[in-house]
Phi, psi and omega in degrees: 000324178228194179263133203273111178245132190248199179267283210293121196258350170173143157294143210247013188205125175333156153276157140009126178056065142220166178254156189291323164326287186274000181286334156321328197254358187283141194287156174294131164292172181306296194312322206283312150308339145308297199301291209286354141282332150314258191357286182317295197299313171267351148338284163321319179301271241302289213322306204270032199230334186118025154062233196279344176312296184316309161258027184244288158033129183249334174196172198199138170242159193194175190181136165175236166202135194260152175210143190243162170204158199247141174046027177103325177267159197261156199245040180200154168273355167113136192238157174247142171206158176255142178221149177256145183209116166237134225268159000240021163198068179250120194212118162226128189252121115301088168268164177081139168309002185234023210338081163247021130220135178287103182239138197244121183235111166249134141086253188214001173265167192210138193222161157202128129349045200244188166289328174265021164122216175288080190204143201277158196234105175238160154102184186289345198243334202270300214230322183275001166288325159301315178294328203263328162284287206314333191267336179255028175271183200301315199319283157349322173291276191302331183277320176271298195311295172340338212220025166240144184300164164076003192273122164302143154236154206208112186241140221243035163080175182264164175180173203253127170213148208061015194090356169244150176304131190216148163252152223237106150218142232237109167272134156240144173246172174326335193252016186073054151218133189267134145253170161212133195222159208211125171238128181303156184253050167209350182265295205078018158298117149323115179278313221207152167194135183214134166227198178219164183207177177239123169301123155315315164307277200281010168066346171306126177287107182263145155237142175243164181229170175238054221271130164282106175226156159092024187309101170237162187241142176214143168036074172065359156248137182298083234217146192249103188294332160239155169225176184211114191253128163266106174282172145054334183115356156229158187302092147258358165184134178248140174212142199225118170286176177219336167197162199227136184211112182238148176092056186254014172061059192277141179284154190284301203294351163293351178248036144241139154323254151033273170323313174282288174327288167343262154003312203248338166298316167312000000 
């Protein structure tokens, strides 16, 4: 399906029996030059997402207003919640004006908050939607994946995605599981991010998609304020920030249940 693409982009000392001359004149094979426009491109995203800001960032707070949809429409006037994030996996979610229910994702674990206590978020419907955005998201891509052995890059030409010209390159990691993101080619911002997985049950192949818009800088990041989530090729879910705050020393105990129930009792 692609070209066998590597990390390593060039030797840095001629082979054997050759002069630093001709090894200069030697043509790049095809894979290592793929790789190494892929490279460029996201290279280019992270610089222009906010360089080492971006990828130094330990947590993040929000605020804003979310909306879900059935078929393409949305079937809510829209919840308002505050979110928490330390990255990378650490997650408080707050709905409602009274935010008073909670979800909580520490780790591989998953919690919600209510009046009535506690309850744990398990199975394919509860915990692995969460779990499954989280492992393919851009952040998690660029910060993490980037910096693991065996990870491939792929770089797959221009095409138009979110309504802008963008160039298409494809992270695969060690394990055959692929992203593919799409960067404007004049912001140099992640436009679009899309993968695929196979339901174990019905063996059917699903895509989600990511749309990146609104783009502001807050403390030196680039940050997307609006998102736009694709099931399938249809609009299930939108969230519009309203506001962005990173590095707030969030304490580990805002990611315990327990610390929360306590806490929402009170």
């Amino acid at each position: 399906m692609f070209v066998l693409a590597v990390l390593c982009l060039a030797q840095e000392n001629p082979p054997a029996g050759t002069s630093g001359s001709s090894s200069s004149q030697q043509t790049i094979p095809v894979d290592q030059a793929n790789a190494a426009k892929a490279k460029a491109v996201l290279d280019q995203a992270i610089k222009a997402l906010g360089g080492d800001a971006y990828l130094n960032w330990k947590d993040m707070a929000a605020e804003g207003r979310a909306y879900t949809f059935h078929h393409g429409e949305a079937n809510s006037v829209g919840t308002q919640f505050w979110r928490f994030r330390k990255f990378p996996d650490k997650d408080r979610v707050e709905l409602t004006k009274k935010r008073d229910v909670i979800q909580i994702y520490n780790g591989d674990k998953g919690y919600e908050i209510t009046y009535k206590g506690i309850r744990n978020l398990e199975g394919k419907d509860d915990l692995e939607p969460y779990l499954r955005r989280r492992h393919f998201s851009l952040d998690m891509v660029l910060r993490t994946w980037l910096n693991q052995p065996g990870v491939a890059l792929f770089y797959e030409g221009q095409t138009v995605a979110a309504q802008k010209q963008a160039d298409q390159v494809t992270v695969m990691n060690n394990k055959n599981e692929a992203v593919t993101i799409y960067v404007d080619i004049n912001s140099r911002l992640p436009v679009a991010k899309k993968y695929s997985w196979r339901d174990p049950q019905d063996k059917e192949r699903n895509v989600e998609e990511e749309i990146f818009d609104n783009y502001r800088q807050v403390q030196n990041i680039m940050t997307p304020f609006d998102i736009t989530r694709l099931y399938n090729g249809e609009m299930w879910a939108q969230s519009f920030l309203t506001s962005a705050k990173y590095d707030q020393n969030l304490a580990d105990a805002l990611f315990d249940p327990q610390a929360a129930n306590s806490s929402k009792k009170k």
